[in-house]
N, CA, C and O atoms as a printed pandas DataFrame, in Angstrom:
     atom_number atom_name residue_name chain_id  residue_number  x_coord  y_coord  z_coord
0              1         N          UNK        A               1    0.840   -1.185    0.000
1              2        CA          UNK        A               1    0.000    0.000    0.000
2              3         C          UNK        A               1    0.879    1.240    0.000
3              4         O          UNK        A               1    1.665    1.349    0.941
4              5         N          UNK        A               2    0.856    2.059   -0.803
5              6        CA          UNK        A               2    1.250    3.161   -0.478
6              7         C          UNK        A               2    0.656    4.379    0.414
7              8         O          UNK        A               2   -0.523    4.454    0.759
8              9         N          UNK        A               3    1.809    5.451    0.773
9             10        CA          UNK        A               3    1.523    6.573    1.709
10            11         C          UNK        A               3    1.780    7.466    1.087
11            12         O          UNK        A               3    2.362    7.422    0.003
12            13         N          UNK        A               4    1.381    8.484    1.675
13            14        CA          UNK        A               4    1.191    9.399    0.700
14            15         C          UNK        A               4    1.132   10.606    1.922
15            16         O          UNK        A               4    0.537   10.232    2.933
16            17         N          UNK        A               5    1.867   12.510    1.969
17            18        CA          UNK        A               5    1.364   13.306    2.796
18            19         C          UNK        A               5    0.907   14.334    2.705
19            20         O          UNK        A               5    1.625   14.916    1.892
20            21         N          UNK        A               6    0.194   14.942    2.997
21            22        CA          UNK        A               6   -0.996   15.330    3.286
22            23         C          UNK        A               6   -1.167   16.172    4.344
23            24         O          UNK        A               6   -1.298   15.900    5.538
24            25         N          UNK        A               7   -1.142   17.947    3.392
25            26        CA          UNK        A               7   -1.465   19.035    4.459
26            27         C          UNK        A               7   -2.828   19.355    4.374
27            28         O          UNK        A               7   -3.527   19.493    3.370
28            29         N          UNK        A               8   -3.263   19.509    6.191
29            30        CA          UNK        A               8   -4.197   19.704    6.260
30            31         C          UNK        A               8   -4.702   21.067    6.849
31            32         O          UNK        A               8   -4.098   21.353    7.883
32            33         N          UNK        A               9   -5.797   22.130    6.410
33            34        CA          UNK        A               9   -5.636   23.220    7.127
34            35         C          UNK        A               9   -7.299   24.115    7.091
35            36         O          UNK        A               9   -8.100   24.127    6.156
36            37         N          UNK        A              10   -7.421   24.783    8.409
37            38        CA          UNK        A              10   -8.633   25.305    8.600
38            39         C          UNK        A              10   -8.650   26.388    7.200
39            40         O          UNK        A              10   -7.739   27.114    6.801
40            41         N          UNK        A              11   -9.778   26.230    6.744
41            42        CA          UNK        A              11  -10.195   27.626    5.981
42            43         C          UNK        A              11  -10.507   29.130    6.137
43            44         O          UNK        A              11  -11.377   29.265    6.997
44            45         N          UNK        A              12  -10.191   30.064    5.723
45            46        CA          UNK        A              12  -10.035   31.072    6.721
46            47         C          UNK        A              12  -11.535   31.386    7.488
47            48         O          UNK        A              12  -11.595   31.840    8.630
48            49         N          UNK        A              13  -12.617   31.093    6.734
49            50        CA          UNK        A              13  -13.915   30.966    7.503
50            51         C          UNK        A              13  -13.653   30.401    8.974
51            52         O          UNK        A              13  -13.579   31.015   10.038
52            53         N          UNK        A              14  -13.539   29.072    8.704
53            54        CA          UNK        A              14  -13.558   28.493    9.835
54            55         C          UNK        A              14  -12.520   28.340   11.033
55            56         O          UNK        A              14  -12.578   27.822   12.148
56            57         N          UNK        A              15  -11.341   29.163   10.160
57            58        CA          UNK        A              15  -10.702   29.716   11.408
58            59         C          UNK        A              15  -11.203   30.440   12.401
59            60         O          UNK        A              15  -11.294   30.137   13.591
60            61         N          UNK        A              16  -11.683   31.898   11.580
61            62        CA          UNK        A              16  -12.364   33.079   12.463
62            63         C          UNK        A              16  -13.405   32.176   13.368
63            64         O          UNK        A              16  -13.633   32.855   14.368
64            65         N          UNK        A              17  -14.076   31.036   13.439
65            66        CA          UNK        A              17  -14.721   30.186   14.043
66            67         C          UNK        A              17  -14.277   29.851   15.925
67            68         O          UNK        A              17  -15.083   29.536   16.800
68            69         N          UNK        A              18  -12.662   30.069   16.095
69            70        CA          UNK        A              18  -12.197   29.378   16.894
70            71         C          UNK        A              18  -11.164   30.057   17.182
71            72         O          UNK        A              18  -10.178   30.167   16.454
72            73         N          UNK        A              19  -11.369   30.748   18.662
73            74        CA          UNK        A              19  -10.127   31.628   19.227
74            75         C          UNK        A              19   -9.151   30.576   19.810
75            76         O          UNK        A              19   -8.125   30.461   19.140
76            77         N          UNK        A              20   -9.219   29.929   20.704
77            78        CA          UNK        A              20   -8.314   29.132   20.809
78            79         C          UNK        A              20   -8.646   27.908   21.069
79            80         O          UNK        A              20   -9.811   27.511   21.041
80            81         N          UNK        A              21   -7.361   26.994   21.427
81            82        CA          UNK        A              21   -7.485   25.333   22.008
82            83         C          UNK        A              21   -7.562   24.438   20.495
83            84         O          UNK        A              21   -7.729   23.221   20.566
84            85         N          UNK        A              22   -7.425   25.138   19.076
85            86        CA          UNK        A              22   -7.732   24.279   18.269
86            87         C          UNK        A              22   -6.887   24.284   17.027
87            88         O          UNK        A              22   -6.278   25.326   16.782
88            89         N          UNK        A              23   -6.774   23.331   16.261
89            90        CA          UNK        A              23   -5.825   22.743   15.434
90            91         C          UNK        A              23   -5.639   23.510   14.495
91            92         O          UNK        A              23   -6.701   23.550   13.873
92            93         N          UNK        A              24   -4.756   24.273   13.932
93            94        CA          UNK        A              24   -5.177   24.821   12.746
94            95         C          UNK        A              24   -4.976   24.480   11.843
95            96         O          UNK        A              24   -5.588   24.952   10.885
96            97         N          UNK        A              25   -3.865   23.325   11.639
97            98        CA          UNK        A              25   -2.948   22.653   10.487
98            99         C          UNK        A              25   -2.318   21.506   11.117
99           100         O          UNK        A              25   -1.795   21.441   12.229
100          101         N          UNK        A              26   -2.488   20.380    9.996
101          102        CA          UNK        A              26   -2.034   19.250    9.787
102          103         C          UNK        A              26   -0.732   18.804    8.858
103          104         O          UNK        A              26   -0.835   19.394    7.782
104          105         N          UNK        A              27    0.344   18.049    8.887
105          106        CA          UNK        A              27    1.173   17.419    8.290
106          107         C          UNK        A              27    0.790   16.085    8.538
107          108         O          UNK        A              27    1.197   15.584    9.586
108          109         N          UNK        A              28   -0.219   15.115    7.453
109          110        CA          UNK        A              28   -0.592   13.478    7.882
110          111         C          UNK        A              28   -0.090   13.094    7.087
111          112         O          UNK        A              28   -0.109   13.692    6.012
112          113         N          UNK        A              29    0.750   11.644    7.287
113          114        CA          UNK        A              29    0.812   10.635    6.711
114          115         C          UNK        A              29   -0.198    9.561    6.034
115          116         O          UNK        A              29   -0.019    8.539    6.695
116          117         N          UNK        A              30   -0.798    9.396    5.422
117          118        CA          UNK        A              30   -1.836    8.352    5.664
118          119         C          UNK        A              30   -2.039    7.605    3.883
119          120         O          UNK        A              30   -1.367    7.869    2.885
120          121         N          UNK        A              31   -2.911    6.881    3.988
121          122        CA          UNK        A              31   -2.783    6.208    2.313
122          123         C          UNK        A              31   -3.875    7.196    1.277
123          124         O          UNK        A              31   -3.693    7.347    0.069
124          125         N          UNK        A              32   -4.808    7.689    1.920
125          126        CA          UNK        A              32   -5.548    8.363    1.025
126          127         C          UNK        A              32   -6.326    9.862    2.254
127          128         O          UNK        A              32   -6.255    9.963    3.479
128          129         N          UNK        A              33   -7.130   10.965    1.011
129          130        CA          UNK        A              33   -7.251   12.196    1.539
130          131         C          UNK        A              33   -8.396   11.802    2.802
131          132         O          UNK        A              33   -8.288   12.215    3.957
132          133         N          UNK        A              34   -9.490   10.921    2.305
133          134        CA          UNK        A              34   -9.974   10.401    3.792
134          135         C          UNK        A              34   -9.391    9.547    5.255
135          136         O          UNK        A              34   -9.698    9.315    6.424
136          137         N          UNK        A              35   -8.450    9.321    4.341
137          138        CA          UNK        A              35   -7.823    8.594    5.684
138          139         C          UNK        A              35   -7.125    9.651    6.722
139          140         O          UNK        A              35   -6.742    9.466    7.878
140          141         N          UNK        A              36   -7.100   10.646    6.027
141          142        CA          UNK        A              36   -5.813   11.742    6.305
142          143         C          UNK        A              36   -6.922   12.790    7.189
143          144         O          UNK        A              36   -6.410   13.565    7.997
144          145         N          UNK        A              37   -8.336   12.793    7.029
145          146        CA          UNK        A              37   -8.842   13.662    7.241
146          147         C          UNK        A              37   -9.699   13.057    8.734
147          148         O          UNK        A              37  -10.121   13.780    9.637
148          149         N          UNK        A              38   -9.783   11.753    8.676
149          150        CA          UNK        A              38   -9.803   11.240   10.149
150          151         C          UNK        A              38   -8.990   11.205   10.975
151          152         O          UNK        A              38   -9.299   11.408   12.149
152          153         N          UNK        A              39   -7.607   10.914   10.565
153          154        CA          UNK        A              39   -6.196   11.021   11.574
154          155         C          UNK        A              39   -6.773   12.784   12.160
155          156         O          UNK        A              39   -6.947   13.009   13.357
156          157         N          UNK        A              40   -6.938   13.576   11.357
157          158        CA          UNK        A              40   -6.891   15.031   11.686
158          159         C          UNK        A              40   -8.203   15.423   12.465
159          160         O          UNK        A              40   -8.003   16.385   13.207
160          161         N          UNK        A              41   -9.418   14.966   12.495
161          162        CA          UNK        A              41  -10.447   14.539   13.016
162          163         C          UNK        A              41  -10.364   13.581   14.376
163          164         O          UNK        A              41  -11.411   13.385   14.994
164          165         N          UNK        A              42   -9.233   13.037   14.801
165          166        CA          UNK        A              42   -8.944   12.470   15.997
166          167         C          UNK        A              42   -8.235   12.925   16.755
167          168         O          UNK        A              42   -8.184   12.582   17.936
168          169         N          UNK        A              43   -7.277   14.126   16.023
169          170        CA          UNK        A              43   -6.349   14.677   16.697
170          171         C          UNK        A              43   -7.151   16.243   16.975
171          172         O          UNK        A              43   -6.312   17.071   17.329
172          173         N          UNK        A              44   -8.202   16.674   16.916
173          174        CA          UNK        A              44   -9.017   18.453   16.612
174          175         C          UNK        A              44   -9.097   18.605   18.089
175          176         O          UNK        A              44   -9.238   17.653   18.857
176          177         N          UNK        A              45   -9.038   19.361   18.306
177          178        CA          UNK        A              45   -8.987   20.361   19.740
178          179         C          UNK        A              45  -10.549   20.807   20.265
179          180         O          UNK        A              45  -11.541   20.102   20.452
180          181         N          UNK        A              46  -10.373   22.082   20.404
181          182        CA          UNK        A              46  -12.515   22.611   20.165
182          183         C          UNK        A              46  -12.997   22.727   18.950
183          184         O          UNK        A              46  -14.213   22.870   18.819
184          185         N          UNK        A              47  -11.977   22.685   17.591
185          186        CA          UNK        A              47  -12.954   22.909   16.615
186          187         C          UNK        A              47  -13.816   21.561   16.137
187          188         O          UNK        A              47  -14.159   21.505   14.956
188          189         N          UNK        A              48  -14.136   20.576   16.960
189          190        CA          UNK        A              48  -14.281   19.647   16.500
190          191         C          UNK        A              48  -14.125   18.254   15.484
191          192         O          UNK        A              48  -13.924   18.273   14.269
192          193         N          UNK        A              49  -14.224   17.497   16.039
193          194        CA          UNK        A              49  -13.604   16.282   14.899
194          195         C          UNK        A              49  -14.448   16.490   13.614
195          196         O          UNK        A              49  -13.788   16.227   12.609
196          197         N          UNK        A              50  -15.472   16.810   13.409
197          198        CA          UNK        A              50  -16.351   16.952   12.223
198          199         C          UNK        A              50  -15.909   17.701   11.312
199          200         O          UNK        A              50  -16.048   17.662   10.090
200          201         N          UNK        A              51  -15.309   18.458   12.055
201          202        CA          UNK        A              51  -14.609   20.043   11.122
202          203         C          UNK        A              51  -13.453   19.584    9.978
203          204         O          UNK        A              51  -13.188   19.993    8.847
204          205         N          UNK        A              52  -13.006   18.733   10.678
205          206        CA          UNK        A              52  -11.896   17.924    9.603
206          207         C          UNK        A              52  -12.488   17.055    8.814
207          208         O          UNK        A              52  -11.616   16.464    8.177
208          209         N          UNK        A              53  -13.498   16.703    8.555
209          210        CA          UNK        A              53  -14.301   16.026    7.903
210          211         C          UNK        A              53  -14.848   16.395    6.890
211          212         O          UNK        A              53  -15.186   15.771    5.884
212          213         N          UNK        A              54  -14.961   17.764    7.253
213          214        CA          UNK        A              54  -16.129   18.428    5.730
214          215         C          UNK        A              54  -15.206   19.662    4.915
215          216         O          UNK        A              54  -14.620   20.625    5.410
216          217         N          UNK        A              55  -15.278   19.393    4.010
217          218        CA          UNK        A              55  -14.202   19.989    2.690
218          219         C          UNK        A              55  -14.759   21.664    2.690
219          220         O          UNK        A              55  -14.261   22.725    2.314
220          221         N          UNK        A              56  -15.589   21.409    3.095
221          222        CA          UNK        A              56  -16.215   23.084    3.297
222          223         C          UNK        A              56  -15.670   23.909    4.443
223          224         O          UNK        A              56  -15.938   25.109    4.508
224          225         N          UNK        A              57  -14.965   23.351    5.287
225          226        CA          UNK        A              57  -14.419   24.030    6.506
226          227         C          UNK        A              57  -12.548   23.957    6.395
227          228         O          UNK        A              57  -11.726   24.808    6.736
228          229         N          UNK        A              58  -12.348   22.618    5.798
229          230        CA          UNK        A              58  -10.889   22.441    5.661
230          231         C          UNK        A              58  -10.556   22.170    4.158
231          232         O          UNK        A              58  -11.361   22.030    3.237
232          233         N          UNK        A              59   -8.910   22.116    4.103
233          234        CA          UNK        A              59   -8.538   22.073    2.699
234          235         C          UNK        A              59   -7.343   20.856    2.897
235          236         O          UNK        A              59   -6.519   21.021    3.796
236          237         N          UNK        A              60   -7.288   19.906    2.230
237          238        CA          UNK        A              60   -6.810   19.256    2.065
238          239         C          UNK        A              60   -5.717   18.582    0.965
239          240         O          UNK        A              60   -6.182   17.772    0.164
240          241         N          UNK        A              61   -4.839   18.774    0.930
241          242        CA          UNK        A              61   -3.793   19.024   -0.397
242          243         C          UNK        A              61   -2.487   18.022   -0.229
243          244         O          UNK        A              61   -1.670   18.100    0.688
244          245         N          UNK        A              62   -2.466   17.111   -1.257
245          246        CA          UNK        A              62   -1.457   16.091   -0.994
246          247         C          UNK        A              62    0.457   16.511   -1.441
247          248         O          UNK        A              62    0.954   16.632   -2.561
248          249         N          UNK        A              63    0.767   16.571   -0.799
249          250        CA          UNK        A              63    2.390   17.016   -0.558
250          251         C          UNK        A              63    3.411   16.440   -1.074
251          252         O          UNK        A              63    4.240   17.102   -1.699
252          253         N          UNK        A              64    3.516   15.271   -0.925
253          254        CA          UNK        A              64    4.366   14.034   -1.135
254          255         C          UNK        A              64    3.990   12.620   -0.827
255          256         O          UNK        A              64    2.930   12.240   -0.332
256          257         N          UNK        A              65    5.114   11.830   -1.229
257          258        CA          UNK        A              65    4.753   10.291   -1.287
258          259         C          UNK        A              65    5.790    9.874   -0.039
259          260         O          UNK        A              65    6.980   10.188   -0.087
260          261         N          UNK        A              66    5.164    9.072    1.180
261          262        CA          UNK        A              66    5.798    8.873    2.195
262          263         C          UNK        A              66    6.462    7.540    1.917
263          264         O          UNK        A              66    5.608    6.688    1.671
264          265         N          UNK        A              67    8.040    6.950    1.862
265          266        CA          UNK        A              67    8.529    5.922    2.058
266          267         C          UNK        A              67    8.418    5.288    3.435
267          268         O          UNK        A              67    7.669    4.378    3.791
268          269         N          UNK        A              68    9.276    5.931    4.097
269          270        CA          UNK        A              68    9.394    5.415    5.787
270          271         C          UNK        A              68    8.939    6.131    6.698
271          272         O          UNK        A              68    9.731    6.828    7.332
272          273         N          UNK        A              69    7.265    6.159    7.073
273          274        CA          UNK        A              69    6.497    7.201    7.315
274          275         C          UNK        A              69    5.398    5.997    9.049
275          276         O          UNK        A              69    4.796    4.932    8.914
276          277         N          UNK        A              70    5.518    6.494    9.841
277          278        CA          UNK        A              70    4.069    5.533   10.415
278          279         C          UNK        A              70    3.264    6.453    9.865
279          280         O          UNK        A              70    3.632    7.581    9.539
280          281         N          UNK        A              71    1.919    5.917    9.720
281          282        CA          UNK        A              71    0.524    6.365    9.639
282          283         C          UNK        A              71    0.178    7.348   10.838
283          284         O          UNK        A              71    0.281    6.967   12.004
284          285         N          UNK        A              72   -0.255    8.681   10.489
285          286        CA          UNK        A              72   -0.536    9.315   11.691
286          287         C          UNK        A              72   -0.012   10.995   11.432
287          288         O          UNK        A              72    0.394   11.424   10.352
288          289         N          UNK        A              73   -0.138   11.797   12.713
289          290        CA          UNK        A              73    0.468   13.117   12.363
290          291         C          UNK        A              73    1.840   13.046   12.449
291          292         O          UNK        A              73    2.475   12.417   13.296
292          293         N          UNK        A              74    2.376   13.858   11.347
293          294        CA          UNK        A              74    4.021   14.372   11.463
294          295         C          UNK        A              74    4.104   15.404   12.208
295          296         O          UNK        A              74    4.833   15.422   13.200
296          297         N          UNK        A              75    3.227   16.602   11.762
297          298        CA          UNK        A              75    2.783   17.802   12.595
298          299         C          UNK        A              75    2.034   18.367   12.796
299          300         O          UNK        A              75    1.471   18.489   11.708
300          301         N          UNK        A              76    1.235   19.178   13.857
301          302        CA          UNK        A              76    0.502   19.596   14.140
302          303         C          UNK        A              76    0.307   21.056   14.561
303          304         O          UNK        A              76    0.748   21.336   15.676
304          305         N          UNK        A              77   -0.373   22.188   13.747
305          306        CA          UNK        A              77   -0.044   23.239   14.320
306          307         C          UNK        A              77   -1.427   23.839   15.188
307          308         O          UNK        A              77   -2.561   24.069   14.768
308          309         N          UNK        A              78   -0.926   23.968   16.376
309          310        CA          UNK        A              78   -1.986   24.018   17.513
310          311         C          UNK        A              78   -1.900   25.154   17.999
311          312         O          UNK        A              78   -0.851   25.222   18.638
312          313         N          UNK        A              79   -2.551   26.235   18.034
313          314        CA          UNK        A              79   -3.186   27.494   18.868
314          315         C          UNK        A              79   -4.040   26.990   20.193
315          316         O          UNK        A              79   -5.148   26.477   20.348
316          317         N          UNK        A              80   -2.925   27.412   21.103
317          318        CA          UNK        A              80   -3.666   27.044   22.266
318          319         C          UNK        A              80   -3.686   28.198   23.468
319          320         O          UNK        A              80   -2.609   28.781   23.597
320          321         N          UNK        A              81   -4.527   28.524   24.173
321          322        CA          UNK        A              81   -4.935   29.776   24.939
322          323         C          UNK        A              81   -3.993   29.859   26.421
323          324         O          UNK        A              81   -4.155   30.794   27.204
């Protein structure tokens, strides 16, 4: 199976949504853009796991092809209060 990575990031809408405690950006590893968007959906702060879920709130854009990668976040950029 291949990996594949995968930035993930609030839209500026749904930024203005969320002063703090919440994720704003993702670096995932994962095999595909849904897989990538649940890792980021398990890892969400207050903006909720749903928020990473719906293409209308986040943007999702594939980066590179991971060789020696676990499945999961590389990075996480977190605003926290």
């Amino acid at each position: 199976m291949s990996y594949f990575l995968y930035h993930l990031r609030l839209t500026h809408e749904a930024a203005a949504r969320f002063a703090y405690d919440c994720a704003q950006a993702f670096v995932i590893c994962a095999s595909s853009p849904h897989a990538a968007r649940e890792v980021a959906a398990i890892n969400a702060g207050d903006e909720k796991p749903d928020t990473w879920r719906d293409p209308k709130l986040t943007k999702c854009a594939k980066i590179g092809v991971a060789t020696h990668c676990p499945t999961g976040v590389i990075v996480q950029d977190f605003y926290e209060s």
